[in-house]
C-alpha positions in Angstrom: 0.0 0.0 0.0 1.9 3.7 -1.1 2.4 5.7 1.8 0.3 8.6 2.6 1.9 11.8 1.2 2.1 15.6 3.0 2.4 18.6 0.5 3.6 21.7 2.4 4.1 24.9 0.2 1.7 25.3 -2.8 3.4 28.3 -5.4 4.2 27.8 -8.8 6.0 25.0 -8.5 4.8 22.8 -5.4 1.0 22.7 -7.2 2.2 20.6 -10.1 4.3 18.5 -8.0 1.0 17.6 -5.8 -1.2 17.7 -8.9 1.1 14.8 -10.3 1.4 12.9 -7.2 -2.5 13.0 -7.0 -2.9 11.9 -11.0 -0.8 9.2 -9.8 -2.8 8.0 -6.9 -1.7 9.0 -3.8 -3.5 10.3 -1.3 -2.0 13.8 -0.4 -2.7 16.1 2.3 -2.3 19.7 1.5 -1.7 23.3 3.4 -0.6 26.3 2.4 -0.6 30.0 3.6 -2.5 30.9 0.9 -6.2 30.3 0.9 -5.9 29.8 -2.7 -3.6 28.2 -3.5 -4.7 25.4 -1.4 -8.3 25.6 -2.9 -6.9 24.9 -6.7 -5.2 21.9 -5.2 -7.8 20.6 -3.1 -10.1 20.8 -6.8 -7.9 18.4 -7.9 -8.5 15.7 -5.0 -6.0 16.7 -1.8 -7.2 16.8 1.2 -7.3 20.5 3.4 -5.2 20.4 6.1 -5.3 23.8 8.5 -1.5 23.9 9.3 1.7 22.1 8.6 1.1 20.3 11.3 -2.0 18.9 10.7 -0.4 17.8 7.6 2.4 16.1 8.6 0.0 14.3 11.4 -2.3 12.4 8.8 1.0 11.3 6.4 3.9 9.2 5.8 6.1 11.2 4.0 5.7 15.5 4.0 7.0 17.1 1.6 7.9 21.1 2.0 8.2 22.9 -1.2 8.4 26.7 0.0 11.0 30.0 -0.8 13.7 30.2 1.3 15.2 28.8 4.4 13.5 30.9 7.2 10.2 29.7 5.3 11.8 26.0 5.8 12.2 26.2 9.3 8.9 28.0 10.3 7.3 25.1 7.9 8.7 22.3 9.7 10.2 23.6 13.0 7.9 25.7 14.2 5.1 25.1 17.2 2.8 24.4 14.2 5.6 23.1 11.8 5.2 20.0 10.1 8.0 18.6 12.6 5.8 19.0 15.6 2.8 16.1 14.1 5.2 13.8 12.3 5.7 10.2 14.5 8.6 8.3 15.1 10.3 7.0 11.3 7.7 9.7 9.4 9.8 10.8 6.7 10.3 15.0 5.9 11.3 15.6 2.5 12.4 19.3 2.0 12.6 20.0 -1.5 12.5 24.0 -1.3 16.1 26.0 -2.4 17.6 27.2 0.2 20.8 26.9 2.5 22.7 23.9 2.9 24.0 25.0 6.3 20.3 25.4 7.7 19.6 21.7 5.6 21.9 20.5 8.1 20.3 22.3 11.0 16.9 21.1 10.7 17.7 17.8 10.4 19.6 17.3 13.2 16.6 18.9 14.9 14.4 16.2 13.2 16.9 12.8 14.0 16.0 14.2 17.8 12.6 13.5 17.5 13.5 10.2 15.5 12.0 11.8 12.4 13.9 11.3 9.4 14.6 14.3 7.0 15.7 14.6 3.0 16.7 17.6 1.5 16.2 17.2 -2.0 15.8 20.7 -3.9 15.6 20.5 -7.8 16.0 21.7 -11.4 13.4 22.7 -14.0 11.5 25.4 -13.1 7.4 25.3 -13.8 7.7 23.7 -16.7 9.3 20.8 -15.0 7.2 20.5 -12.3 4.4 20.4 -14.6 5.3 17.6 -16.9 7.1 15.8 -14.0 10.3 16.1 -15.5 12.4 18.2 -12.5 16.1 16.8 -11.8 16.2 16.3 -8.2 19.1 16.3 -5.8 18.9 14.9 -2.8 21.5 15.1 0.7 20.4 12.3 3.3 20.9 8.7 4.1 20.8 6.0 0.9 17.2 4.0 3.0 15.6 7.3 3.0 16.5 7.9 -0.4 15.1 4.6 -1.8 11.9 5.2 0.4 11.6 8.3 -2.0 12.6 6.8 -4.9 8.6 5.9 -6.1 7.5 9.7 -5.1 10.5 11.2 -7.1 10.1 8.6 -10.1 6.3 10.9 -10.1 8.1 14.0 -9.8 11.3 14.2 -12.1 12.6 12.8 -15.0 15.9 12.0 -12.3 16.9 11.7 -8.6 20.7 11.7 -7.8 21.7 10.9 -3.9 24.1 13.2 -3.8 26.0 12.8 -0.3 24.6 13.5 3.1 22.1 15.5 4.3 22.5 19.1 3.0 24.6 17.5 -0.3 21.6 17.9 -2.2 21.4 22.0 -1.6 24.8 22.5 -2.1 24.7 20.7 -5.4 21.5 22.8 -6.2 23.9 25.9 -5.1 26.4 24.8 -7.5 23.6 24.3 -10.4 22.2 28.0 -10.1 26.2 29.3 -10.3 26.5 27.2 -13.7 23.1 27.9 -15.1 23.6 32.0 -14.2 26.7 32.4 -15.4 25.8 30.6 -18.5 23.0 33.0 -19.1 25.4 35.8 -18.1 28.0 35.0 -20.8 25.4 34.0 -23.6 23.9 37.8 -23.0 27.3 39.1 -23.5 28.0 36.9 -26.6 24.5 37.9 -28.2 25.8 41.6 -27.2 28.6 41.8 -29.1 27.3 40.1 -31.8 24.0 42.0 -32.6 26.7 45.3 -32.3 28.7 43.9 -35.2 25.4 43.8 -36.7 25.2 40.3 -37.1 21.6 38.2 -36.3 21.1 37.1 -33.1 19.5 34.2 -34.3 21.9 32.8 -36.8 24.9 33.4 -34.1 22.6 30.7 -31.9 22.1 28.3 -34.8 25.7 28.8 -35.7 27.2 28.3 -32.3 24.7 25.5 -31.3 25.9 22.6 -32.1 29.5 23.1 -31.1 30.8 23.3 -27.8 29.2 26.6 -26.6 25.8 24.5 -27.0 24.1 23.7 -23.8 20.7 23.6 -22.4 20.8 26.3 -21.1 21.7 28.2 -24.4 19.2 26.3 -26.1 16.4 27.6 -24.0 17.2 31.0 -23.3 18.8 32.4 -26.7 15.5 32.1 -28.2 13.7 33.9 -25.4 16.9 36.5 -25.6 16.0 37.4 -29.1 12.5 37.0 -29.3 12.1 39.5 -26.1 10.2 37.2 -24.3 10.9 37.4 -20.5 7.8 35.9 -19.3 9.2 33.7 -16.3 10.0 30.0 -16.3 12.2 30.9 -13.2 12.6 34.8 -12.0 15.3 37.0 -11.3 14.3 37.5 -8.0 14.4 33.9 -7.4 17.9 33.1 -9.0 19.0 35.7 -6.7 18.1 34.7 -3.5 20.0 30.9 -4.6 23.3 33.2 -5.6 22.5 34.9 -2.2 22.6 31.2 -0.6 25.3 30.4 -2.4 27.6 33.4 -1.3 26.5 33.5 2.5 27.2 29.4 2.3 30.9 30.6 1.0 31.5 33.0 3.3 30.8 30.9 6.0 32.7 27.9 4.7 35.5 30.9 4.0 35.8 30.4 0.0 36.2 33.0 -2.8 33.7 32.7 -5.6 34.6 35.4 -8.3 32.5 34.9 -10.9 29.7 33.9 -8.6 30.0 37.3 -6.7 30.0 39.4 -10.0 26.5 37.4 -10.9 25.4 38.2 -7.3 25.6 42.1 -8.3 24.0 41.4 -11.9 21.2 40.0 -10.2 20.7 42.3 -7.0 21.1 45.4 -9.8 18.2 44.0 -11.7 16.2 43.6 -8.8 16.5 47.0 -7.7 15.3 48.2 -11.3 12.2 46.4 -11.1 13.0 43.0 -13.5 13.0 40.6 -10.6 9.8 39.4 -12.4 11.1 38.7 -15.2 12.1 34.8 -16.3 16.6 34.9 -15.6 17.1 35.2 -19.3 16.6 38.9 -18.9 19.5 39.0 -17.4 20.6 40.3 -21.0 18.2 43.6 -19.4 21.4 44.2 -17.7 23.9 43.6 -20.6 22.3 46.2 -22.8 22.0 48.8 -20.3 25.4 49.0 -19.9 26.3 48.6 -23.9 23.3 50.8 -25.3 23.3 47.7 -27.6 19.5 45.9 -28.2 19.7 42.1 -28.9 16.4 41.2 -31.1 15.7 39.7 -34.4 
C-alpha cells in the first residue's frame, strides 16, 4: 500500500508537483498559507489540512516545497511546523532551495525527534514541475533515499543521492552558479554580436551545435532574441539561490569570483524592477550598460 503523502508549500511549482502525485494515486494532504492556492489543489482531489502540522500528522512522507530557508524552518520547526505532528520514522522531504547550512540544522533537529529528514531541492523550473520532468538532488541517508525513490520517479525525470544531508542544496547551489553564469555570458555573446550587426539568431544556430551548446543556451537564446521574459524561473528567485550560495561561501571561508559578479547582476536588476522577469533577462542588464539591443 503507497504511503500517505504531506504537501507543504503550494506556489508555482509545489501545485504541479502535488497535482502529479494526485494523478498518480496518492493520497495527499495539502496546506498552504494561501487560501488559494490550497483551494486549486484541493479541486484536484487533496485533502485540506489547517496547518503544517496537521499535515504532517495524517502522512507518511511530508514534503515542503516553499522559498527560502526561514520559510523551511517555520514550515517544519515551528510550534505548528510539520515537525511537531510527524511520528517516530515519518519521513520530511524538504525539496525547497535554500541553504545547505540550515539543511543541516533542521535535520539534526528532526533525528532528535527520531524523524527522518531529505533535502532534496531541484531543477526545471514550472515547466518541470508540470510535466514531472524536474532533476532532483537529494542530501540524506541511501534507505531514505530509496523510500523516496517511487514519489521522485512521479516528480522528475531524475533523482541523484548526492551525499549527506545538505549535499543535495549544495549541489542545487552549485547548479544555479553554472546555469547564471551561463546566461550571463550567452547575454554578453548575443551583445557583441547584434553590435557587429550580425543576427542574433543565426549566431545561436551557428554556435549551437558546437561546444558553446548547452541547455541552457538552447532555451534561453530564443527567449533572448524573441524578447520574451515571461518567467519559467525569475530573477528574483535566481538571486536569492546566488544569495545562498555566497553566505554558504563566506561561511565555509571560499572566494567565488565569478559567482560574486553574478550576485551584483542579479541584486542590480532587482533594484530596477526586473525581478519578475524569467533569468534570461538578465541580458536587461547587458544592454543597459552597452546601449546595444539584442532582437531579431
Amino acid at each position: 500500500m503507497a504511503e500517505k503523502i504531506g504537501f507543504i508549500g503550494l506556489g508555482i511549482m509545489g501545485a504541479p508537483m502535488a497535482k502529479n502525485l494526485i494523478k498518480s494515486g496518492y493520497e495527499v494532504t495539502a496546506y498552504d498559507i494561501v487560501a488559494s492556492n490550497l483551494d486549486k489543489v484541493a479541486s484536484d482531489g487533496a485533502t485540506k489540512a489547517t496547518s503544517a502540522k496537521e499535515v504532517a500528522e495524517k502522512s507518511d512522507i511530508t514534503i515542503i516545497m516553499v522559498q527560502n530557508s526561514p520559510q523551511s524552518e517555520s514550515a517544519i520547526l515551528s510550534s505548528e511546523g510539520a515537525l511537531m505532528g510527524a511520528s517516530s520514522g515519518d519521513l520530511i522531504i524538504d525539496m525547497s532551495s535554500i541553504s545547505p547550512l540550515v539543511s543541516q540544522k533542521i535535520s539534526k533537529v528532526c533525528s532528535e525527534s527520531k524523524v527522518n529528514f531529505l533535502d532534496a531541492p531541484v531543477s526545471g523550473g514550472e515547466p518541470g514541475a508540470i510535466e514531472g520532468k524536474l532533476a532532483i538532488m537529494v542530501g540524506g541517508s541511501s534507505s531514505d533515499f530509496e523510500r523516496s525513490k517511487p514519489v521522485f520517479d512521479i516528480l522528475g525525470a531524475s533523482s541523484v543521492l548526492c551525499g549527506d544531508v545538505g549535499a543535495g542544496n549544495f549541489t542545487k547551489l552549485a547548479n544555479q552558479m553554472i546555469v547564471g553564469a551561463n546566461i550571463h555570458i550567452l547575454s554578453e555573446a548575443l551583445t557583441l554580436t547584434s553590435k557587429a550587426g550580425l543576427d542574433p539568431e543565426t549566431v545561436f544556430n551557428a554556435i549551437k551545435g558546437g561546444l558553446a551548446g548547452s541547455n541552457v543556451m538552447n532555451t534561453k537564446a530564443p527567449m533572448m532574441y524573441e524578447r520574451n521574459f515571461k518567467p519559467g524561473f525569475r530573477i528574483e528567485l535566481h538571486l536569492k539561490d546566488i544569495t545562498n550560495a555566497m553566505e554558504t561561501a563566506n561561511e565555509m571561508q571560499i572566494p567565488l569570483q565569478v559567482t560574486s559578479n553574478l550576485h551584483q547582476v542579479l541584486k542590480t536588476l532587482v533594484l530596477n524592477g526586473n525581478g519578475g522577469d524569467d533569468h534570461s533577462g538578465i541580458l536587461k542588464f547587458v544592454e543597459g550598460q552597452s546601449g546595444v539591443e539584442v532582437k531579431k
